[in-house]
C-alpha positions in Angstrom: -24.4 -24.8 70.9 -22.1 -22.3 72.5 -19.6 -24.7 71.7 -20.3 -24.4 67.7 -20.2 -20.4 67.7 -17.0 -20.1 69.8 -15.9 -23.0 67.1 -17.0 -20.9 64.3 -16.0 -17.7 65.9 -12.4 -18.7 66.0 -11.9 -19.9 62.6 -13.4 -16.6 61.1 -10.7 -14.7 63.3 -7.8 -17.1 62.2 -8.8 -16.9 59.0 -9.6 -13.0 58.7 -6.1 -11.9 60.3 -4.5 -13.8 57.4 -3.6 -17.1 59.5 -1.9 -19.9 57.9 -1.4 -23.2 59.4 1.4 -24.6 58.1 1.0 -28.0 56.3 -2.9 -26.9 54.9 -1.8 -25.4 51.7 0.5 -28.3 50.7 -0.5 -28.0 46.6 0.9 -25.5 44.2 -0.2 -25.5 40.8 3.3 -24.9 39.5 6.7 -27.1 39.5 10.2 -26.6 40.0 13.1 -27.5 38.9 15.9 -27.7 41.1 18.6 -26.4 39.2 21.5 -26.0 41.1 21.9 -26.1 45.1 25.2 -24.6 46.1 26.5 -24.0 49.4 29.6 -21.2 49.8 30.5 -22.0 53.3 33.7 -23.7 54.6 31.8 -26.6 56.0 31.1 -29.6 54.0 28.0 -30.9 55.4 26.2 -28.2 54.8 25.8 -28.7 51.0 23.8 -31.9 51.6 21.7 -30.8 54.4 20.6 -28.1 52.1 20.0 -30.5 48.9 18.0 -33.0 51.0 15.9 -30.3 52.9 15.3 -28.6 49.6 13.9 -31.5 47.6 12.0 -32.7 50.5 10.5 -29.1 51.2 9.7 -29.2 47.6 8.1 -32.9 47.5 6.4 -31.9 50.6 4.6 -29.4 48.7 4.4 -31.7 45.3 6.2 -28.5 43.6 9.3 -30.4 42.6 10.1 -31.9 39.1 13.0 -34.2 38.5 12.7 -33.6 34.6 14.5 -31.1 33.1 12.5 -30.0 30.4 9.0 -30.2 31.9 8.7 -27.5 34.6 7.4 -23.9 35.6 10.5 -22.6 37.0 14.2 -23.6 37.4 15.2 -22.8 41.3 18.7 -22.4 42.2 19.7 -21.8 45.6 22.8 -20.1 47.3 23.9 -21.0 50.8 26.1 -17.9 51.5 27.1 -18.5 54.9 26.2 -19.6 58.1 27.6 -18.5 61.6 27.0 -19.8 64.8 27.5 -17.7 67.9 27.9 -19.3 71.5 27.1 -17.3 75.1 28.7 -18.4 78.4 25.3 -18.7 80.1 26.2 -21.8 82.7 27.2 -21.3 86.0 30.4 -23.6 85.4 31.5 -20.9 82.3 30.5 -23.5 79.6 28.4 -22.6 76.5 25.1 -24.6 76.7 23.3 -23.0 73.5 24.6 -21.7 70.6 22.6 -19.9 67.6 23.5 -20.7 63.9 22.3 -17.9 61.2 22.1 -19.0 58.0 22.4 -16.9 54.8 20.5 -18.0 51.8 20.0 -16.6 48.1 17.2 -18.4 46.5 17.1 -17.6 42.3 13.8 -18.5 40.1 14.4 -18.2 36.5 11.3 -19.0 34.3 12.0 -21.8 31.0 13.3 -18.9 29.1 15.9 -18.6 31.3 14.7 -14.9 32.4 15.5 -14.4 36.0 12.2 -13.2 37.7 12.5 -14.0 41.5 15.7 -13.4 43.4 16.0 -12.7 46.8 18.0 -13.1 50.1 16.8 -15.1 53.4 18.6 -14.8 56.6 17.1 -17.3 59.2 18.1 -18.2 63.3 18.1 -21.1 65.3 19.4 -22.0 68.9 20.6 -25.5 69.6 22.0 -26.9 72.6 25.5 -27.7 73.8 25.9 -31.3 75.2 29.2 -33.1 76.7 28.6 -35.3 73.6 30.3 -34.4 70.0 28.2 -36.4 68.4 25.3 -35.0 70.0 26.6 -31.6 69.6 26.8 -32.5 65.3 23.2 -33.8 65.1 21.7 -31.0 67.2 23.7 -28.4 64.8 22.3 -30.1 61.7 18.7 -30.5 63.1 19.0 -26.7 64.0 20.3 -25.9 60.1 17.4 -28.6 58.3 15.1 -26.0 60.9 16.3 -23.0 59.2 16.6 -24.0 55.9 12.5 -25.0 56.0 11.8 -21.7 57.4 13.6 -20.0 54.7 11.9 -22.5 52.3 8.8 -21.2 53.8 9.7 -17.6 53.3 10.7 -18.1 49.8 7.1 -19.8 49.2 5.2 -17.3 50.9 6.9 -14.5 49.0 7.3 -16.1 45.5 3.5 -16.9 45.5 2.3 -13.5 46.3 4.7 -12.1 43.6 2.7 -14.2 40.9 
């Protein structure tokens, strides 16, 4: 019995502070379509890190439509840049973590073409430093699929309390 309030107790609390857990709310009752996905920085890969994450993010959320004349909103978005920034924090002066910050402009124009969402994300993550370059590459583009969903997650947040 005790059990059941504390239960109870916690979900009203959760649920009056404005909690969200992540993965509930997975329905919109609007579609995009994924106009353009552009990446400005000097390294390649990023481009289709960004275009996978994006239409997965979207699918994840069944807000993504392939068709180009059936959607709510056309969504473009702008990798500017991303930097990554290593400390010596080992006791052998080697880098064993490194953050990358990305930089991302994310564009909703409505079928009219009338831009009415634009805004800028910036978004961390740390990722470690291995012997291994290989390693070193898949932990860099876990780290940037991390920070692209967050910004995703931003973007969604703040685009559906615009509405």
């Amino acid at each position: 019995m005790i059990l059941r309030f504390f239960t109870l107790f916690l979900v009203l609390m959760f649920l009056g502070c404005g909690y969200r857990v992540a993965g509930l709310d997975t329905k919109v009752n609007y579609k995009f379509f994924l106009d353009r996905v552009v990446s400005l920085d000097k390294e390649s890969d990023y481009n289709s890190l960004l275009d996978n994450e994006a239409k997965g993010f979207l699918n994840s959320y069944n807000a993504l439509n392939k068709d180009s004349k059936d959607y709510d909103f056309k969504l473009t978005i702008i990798l500017k840049n991303v930097n990554t920034d290593s400390s010596i924090i080992s006791k052998s002066s080697q880098t064993v973590q490194t953050d990358l910050l990305a930089r991302v402009n994310v564009l909703v124009n409505d079928q009219n073409g009338k831009k009415i969402f634009e805004k800028e994300y910036l978004s961390t993550q740390s990722y470690n430093i291995t012997n291994n370059i290989s390693q070193n590459i898949e932990n860099r583009n876990t780290a940037f699929k991390i920070v692209v969903r967050n910004i995703l997650l931003d973007f969604f947040y703040d685009f559906q309390n615009k509405k």
